[in-house]
N, C-alpha and C positions, 0 to 999 in steps of 0.2 A: 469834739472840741477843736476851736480852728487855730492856725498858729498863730491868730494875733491874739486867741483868748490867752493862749498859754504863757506870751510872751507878755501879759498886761496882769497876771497871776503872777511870772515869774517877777516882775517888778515890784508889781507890791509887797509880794514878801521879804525882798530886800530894801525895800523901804523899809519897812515896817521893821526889821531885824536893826538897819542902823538904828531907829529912833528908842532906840530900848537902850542906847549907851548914856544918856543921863539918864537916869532912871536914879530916883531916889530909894536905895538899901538901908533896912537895920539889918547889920550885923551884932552879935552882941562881942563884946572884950572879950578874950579868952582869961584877963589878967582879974578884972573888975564886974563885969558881967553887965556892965554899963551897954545900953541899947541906944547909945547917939546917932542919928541917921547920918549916911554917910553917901558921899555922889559917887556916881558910875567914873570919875575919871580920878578916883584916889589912889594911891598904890596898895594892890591886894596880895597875897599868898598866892605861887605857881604851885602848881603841880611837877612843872620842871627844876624846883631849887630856885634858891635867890637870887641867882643872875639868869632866870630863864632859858630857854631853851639857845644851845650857840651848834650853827651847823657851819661844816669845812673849816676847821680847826680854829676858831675864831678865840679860842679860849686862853686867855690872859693867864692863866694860873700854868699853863703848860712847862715843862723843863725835860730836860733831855733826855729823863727817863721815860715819859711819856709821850713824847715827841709833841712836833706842831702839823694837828693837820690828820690826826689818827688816834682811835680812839682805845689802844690799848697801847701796854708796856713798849717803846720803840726797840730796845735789845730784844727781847722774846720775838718782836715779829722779823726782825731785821735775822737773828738766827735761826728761825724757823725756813726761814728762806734760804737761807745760805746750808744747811741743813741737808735741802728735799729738792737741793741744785739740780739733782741730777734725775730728779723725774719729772716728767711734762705738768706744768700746771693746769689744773682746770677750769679753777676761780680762785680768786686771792681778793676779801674782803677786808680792807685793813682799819673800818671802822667799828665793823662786830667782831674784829679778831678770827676770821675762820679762813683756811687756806684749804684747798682741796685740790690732790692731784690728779690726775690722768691714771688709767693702766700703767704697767712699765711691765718689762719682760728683760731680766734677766740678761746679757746676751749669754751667758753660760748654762743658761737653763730657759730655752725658749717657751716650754711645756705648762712653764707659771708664770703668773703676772701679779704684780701686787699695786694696791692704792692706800694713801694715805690721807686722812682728815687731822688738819691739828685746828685745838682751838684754843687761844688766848683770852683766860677769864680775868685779866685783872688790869689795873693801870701798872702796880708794883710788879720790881722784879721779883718774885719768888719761887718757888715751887711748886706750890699749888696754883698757882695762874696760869700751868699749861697742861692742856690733856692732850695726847694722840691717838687717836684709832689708825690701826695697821687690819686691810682686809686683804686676804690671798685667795686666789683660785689657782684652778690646777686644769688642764687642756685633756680632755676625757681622749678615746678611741675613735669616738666619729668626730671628732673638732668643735666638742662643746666646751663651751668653760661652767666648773664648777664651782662653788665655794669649800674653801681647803679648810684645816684649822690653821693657828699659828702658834707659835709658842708666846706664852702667857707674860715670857719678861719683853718679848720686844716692844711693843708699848711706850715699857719703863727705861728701857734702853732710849730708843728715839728719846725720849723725854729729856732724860742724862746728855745726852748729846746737844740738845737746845740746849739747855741750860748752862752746858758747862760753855757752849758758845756766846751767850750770850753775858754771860760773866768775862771774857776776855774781851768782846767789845765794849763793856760797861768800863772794864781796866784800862782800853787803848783810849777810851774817850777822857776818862778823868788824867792821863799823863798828858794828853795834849793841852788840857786846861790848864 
């Protein structure tokens, strides 16, 4: 096929895809079960919620717990950061809420490195809206790195630690109001 076939295919099918937008639908009621036909330019049910899909913070309902512009709790991400200051970051996504650091090493113990993932499940501030993974290795005898264990509360610790920060900047915002 040559590229003017392909380019004279690819037109018609986007003609042919516009001309499907009046298209006369029965839908039936979901209330009455009434089958009134209905035109391609009526307003229909999203898949995204009533006010459809809004990208780079464009959402009118936003307030300071949510922030403008991000798509989870702003104290939870704002403390997760302020948090995990002190290890290199490696991505910080502040629309799906996931933060991922770098290695870090210690300086008092060069021989381990640890990384952390937190991830922000929620708009609200609460407790269950933040999870942390804590991974450790350990620097073997020929200069490999392993995977260590860790102890089972630090987790819950990091966790405690967001949270209890992000409750003082939830406090330092509502005095300034």
């Amino acid at each position: 096929m040559n590229s003017r076939t392909k380019a004279a295919l690819m037109l018609a099918s986007i003609l042919g895809l516009a001309a499907c937008s009046d298209v006369k639908t029965v839908v039936p009621d979901r209330n009455t079960g009434d089958s009134t036909p209905t035109w391609g330019d009526q307003k229909k049910d999203s898949i995204f919620g009533p006010n459809g899909l809004t990208l780079f913070g464009g959402d009118k309902r936003s307030s300071p717990e949510t922030g403008n512009g991000i798509g989870v709790n702003a104290y939870l991400w704002r403390a997760s950061l302020d948090t995990i200051a002190f290890m290199p970051l490696a991505s910080a996504d502040p629309f799906g809420g996931v933060i991922i650091t770098d290695w870090y090493a210690p300086p008092e113990s060069p021989t381990e490195r640890f990384k952390i993932s937190v991830f922000i499940m929620d708009r609200s501030l609460r407790a269950d809206g933040i999870r942390v993974s804590v991974f450790r290795q350990t620097q073997g005898s020929t200069g490999e790195w392993m995977d260590a264990p860790i102890d089972q509360k630090t987790p819950t610790d990091m966790e405690n630690a967001i949270l209890t920060r992000a409750r003082e900047l939830r406090t330092a915002s509502v005095k300034k109001d």
